[in-house]
N, CA, C and O atoms as a GROMACS GRO file, in nm:
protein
  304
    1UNK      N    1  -8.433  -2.218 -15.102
    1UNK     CA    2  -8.457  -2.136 -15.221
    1UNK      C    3  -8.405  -1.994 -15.196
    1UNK      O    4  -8.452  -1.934 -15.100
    2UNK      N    5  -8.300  -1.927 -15.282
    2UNK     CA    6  -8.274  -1.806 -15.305
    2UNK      C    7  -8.377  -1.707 -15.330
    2UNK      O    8  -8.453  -1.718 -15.426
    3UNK      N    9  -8.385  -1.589 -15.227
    3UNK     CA   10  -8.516  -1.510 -15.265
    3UNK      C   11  -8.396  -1.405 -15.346
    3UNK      O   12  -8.284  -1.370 -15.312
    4UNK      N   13  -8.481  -1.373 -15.470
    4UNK     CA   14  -8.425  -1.291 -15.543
    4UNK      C   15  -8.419  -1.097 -15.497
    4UNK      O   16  -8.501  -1.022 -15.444
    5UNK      N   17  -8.311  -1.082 -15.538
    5UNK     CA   18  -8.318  -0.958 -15.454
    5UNK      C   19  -8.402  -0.810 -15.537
    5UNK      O   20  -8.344  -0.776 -15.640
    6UNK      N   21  -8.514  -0.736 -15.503
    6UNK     CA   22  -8.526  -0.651 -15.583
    6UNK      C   23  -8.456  -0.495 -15.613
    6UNK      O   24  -8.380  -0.466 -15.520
    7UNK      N   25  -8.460  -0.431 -15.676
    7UNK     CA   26  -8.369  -0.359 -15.732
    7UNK      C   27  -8.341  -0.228 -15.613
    7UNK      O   28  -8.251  -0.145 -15.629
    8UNK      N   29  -8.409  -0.228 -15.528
    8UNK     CA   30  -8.396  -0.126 -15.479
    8UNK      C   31  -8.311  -0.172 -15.313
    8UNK      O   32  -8.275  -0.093 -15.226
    9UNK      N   33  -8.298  -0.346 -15.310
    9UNK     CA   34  -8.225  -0.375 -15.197
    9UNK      C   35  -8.101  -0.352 -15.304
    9UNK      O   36  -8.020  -0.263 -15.277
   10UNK      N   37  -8.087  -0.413 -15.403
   10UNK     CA   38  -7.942  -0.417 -15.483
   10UNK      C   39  -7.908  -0.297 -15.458
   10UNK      O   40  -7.802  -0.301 -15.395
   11UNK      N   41  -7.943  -0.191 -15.473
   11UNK     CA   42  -7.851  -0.040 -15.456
   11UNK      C   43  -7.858  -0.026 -15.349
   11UNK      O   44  -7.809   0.083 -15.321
   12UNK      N   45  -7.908  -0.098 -15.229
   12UNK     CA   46  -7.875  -0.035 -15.128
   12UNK      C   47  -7.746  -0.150 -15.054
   12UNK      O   48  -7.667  -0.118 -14.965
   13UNK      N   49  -7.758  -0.295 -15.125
   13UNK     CA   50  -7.606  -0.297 -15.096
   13UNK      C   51  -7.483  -0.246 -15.166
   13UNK      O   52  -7.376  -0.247 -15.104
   14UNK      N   53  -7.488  -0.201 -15.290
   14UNK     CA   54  -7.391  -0.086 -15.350
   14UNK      C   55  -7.407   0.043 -15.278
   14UNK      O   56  -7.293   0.085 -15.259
   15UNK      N   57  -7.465   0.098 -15.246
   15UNK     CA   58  -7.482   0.233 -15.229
   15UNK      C   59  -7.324   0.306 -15.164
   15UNK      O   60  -7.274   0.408 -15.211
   16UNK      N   61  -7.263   0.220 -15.043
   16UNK     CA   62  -7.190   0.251 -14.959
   16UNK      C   63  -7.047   0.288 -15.111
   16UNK      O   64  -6.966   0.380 -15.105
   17UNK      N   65  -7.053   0.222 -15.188
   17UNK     CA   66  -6.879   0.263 -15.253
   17UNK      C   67  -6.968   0.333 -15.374
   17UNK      O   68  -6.885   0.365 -15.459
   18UNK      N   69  -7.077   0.365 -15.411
   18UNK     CA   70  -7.115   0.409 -15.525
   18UNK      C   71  -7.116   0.533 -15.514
   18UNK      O   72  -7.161   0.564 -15.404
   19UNK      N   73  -7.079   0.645 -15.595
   19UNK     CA   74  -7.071   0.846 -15.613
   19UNK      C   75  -7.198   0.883 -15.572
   19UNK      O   76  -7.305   0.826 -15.595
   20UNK      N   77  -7.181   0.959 -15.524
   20UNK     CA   78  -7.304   1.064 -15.455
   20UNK      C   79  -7.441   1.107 -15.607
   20UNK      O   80  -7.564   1.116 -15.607
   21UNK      N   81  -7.345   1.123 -15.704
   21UNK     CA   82  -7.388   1.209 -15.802
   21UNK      C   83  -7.515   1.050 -15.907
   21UNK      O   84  -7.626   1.053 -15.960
   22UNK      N   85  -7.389   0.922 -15.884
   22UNK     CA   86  -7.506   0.784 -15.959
   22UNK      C   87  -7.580   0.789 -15.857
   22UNK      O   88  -7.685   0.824 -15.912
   23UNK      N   89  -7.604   0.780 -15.747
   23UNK     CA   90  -7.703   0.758 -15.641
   23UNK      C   91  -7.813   0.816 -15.616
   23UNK      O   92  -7.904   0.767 -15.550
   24UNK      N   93  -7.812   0.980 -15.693
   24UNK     CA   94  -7.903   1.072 -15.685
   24UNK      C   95  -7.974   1.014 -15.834
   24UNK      O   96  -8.091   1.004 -15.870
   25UNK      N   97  -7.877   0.992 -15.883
   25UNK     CA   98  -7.965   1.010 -16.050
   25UNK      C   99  -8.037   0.850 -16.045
   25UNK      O  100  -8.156   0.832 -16.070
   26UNK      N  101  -7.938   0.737 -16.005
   26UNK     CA  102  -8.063   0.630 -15.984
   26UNK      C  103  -8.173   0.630 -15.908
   26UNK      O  104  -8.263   0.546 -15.912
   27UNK      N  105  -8.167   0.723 -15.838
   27UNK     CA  106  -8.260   0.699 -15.715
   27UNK      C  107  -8.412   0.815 -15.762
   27UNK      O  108  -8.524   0.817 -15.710
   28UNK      N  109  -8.362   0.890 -15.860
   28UNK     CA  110  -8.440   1.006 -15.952
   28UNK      C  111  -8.496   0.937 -16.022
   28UNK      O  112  -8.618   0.947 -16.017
   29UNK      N  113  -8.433   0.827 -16.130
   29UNK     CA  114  -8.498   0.761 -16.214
   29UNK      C  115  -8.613   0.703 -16.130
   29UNK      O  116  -8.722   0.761 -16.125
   30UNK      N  117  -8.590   0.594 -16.067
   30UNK     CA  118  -8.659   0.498 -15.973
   30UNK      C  119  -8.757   0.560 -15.866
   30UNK      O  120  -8.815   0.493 -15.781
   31UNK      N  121  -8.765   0.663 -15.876
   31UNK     CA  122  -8.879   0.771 -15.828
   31UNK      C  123  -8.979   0.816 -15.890
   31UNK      O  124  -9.088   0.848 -15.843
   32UNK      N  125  -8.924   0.823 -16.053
   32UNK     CA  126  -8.960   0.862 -16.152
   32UNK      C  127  -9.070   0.758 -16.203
   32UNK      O  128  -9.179   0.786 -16.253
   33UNK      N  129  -9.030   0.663 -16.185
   33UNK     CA  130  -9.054   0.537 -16.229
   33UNK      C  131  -9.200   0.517 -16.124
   33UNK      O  132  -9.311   0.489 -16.168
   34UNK      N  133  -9.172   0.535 -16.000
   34UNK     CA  134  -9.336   0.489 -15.974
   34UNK      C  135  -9.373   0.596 -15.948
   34UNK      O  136  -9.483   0.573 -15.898
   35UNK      N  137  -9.357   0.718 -15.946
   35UNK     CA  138  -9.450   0.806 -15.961
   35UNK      C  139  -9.539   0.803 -16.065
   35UNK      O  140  -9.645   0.865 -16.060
   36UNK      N  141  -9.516   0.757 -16.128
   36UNK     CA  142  -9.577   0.723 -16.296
   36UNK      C  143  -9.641   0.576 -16.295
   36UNK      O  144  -9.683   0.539 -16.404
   37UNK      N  145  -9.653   0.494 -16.195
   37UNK     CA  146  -9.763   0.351 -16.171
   37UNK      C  147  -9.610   0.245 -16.184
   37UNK      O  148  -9.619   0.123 -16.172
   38UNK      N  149  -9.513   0.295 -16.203
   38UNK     CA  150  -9.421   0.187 -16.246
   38UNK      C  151  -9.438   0.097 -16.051
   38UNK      O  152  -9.501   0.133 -15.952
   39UNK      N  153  -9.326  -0.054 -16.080
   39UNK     CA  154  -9.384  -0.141 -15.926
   39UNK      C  155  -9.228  -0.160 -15.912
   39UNK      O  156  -9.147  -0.160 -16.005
   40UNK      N  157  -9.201  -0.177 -15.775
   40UNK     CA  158  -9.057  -0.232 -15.760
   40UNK      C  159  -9.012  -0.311 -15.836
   40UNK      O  160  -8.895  -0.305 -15.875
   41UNK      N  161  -9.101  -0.405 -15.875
   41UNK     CA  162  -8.988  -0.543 -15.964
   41UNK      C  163  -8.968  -0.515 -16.072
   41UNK      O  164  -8.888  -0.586 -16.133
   42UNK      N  165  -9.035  -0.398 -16.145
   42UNK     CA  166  -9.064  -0.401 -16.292
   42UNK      C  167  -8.903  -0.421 -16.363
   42UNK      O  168  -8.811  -0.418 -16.281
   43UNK      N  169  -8.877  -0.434 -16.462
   43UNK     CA  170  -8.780  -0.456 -16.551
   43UNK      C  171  -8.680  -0.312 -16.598
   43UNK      O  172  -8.560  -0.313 -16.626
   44UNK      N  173  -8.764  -0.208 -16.595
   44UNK     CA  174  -8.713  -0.097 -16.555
   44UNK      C  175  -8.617  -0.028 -16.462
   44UNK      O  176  -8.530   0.058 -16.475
   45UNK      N  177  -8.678  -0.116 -16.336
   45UNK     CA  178  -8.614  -0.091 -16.208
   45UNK      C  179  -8.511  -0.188 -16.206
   45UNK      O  180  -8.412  -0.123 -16.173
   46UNK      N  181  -8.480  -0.297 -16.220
   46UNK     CA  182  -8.373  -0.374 -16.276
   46UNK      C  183  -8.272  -0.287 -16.387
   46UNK      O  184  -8.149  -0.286 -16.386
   47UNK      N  185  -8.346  -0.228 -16.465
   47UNK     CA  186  -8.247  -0.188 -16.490
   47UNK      C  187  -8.149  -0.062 -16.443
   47UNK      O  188  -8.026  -0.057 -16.444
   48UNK      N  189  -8.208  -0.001 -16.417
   48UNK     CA  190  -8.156   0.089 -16.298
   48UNK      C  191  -8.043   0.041 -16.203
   48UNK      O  192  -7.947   0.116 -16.186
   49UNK      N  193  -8.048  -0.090 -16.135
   49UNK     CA  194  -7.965  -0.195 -16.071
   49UNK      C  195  -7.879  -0.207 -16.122
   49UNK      O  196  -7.772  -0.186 -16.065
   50UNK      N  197  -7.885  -0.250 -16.263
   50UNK     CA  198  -7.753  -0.303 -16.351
   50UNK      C  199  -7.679  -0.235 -16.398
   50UNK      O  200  -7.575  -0.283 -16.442
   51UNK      N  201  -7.706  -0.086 -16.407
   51UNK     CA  202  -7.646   0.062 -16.439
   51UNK      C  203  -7.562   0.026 -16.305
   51UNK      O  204  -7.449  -0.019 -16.327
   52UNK      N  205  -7.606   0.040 -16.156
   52UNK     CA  206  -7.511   0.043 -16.065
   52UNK      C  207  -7.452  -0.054 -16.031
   52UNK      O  208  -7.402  -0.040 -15.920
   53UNK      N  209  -7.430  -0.177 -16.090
   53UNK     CA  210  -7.403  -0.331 -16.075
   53UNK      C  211  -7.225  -0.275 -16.185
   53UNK      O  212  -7.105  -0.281 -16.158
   54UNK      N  213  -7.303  -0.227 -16.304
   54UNK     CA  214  -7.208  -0.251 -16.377
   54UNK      C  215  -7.104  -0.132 -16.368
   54UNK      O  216  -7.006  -0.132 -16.442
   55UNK      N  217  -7.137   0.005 -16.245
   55UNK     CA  218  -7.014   0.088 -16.209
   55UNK      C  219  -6.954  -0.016 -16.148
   55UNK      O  220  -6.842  -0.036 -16.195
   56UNK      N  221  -6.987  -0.097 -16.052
   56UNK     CA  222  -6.866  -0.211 -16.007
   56UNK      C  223  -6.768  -0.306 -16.058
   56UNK      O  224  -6.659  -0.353 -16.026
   57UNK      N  225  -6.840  -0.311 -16.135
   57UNK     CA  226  -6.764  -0.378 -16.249
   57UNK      C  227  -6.656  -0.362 -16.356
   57UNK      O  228  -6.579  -0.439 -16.413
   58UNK      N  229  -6.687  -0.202 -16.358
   58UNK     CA  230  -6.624  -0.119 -16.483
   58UNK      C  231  -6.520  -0.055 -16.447
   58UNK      O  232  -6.406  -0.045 -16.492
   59UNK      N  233  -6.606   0.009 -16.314
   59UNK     CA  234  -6.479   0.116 -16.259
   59UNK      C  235  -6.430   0.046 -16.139
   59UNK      O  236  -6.308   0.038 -16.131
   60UNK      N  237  -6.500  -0.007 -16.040
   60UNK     CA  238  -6.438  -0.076 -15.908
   60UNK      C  239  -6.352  -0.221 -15.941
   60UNK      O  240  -6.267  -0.278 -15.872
   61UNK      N  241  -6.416  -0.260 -16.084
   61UNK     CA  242  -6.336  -0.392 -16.087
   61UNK      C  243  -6.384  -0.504 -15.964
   61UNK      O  244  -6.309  -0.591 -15.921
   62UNK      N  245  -6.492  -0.487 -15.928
   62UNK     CA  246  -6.569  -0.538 -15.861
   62UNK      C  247  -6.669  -0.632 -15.843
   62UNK      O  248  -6.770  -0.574 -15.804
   63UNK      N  249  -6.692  -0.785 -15.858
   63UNK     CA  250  -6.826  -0.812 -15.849
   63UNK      C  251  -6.897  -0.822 -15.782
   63UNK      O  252  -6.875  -0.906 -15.696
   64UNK      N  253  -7.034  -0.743 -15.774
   64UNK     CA  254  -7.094  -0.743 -15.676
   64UNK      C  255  -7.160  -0.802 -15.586
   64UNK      O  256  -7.217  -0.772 -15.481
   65UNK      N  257  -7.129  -0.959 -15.690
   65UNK     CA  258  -7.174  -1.060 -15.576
   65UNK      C  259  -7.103  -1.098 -15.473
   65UNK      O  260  -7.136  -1.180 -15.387
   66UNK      N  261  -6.986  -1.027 -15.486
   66UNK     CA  262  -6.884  -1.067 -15.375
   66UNK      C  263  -6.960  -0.994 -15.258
   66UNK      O  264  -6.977  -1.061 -15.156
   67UNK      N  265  -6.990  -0.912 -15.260
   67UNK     CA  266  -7.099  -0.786 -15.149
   67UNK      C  267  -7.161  -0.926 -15.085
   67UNK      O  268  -7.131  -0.950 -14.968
   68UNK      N  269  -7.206  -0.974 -15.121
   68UNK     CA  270  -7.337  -1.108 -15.062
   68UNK      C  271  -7.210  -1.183 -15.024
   68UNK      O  272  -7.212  -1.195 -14.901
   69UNK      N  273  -7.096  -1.241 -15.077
   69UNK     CA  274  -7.025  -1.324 -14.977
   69UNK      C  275  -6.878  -1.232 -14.892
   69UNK      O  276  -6.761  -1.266 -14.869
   70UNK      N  277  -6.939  -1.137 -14.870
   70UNK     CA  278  -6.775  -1.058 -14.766
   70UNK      C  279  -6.655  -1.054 -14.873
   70UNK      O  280  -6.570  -0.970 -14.845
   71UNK      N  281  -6.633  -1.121 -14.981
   71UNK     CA  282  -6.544  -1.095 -15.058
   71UNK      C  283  -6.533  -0.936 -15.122
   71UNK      O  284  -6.600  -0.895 -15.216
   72UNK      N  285  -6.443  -0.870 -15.057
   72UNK     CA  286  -6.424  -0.739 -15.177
   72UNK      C  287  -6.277  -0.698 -15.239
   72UNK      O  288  -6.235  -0.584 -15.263
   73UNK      N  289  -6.202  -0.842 -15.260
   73UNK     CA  290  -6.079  -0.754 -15.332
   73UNK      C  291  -6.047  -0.680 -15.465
   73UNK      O  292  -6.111  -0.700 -15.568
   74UNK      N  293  -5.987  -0.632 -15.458
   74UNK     CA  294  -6.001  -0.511 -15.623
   74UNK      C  295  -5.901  -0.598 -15.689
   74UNK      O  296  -5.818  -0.662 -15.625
   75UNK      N  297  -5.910  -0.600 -15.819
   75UNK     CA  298  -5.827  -0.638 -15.867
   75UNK      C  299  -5.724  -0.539 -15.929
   75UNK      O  300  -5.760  -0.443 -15.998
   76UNK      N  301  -5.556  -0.576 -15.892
   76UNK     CA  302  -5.463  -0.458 -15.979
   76UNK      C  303  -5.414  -0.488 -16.068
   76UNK      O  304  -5.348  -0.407 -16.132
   0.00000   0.00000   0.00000
């Protein structure tokens, strides 16, 4: 069985190619978020993930599931 990953391992396998500047502001939100009772898994915090899922996607041309199998070619 696949253990599902929660949002705060997901950015930390993006973190390495993701801008200094998304990393502060996701990581602000998601601070934000349980400072206020929010829980790691919540749906919130997912989304936070998919904000940095989908810079890979958009701008790296990237999927990030390739991160989980060693695959990282860009596409030109």
């Amino acid at each position: 069985m696949d253990k599902k990953l929660l949002p705060i391992e997901i950015i930390e396998l993006l973190s390495p190619k993701l801008p200094a500047e998304l990393l502060m502001d996701v990581n602000q939100r998601m601070t934000s978020w349980k400072a206020y009772g929010g829980k790691d898994d919540d749906s919130y915090m997912y989304q936070q993930a998919r904000f940095a899922e989908n810079y890979y996607r958009l701008i790296l041309r990237v999927d990030p599931i390739d991160i989980e199998t060693g695959f990282m070619e860009v596409e030109k």
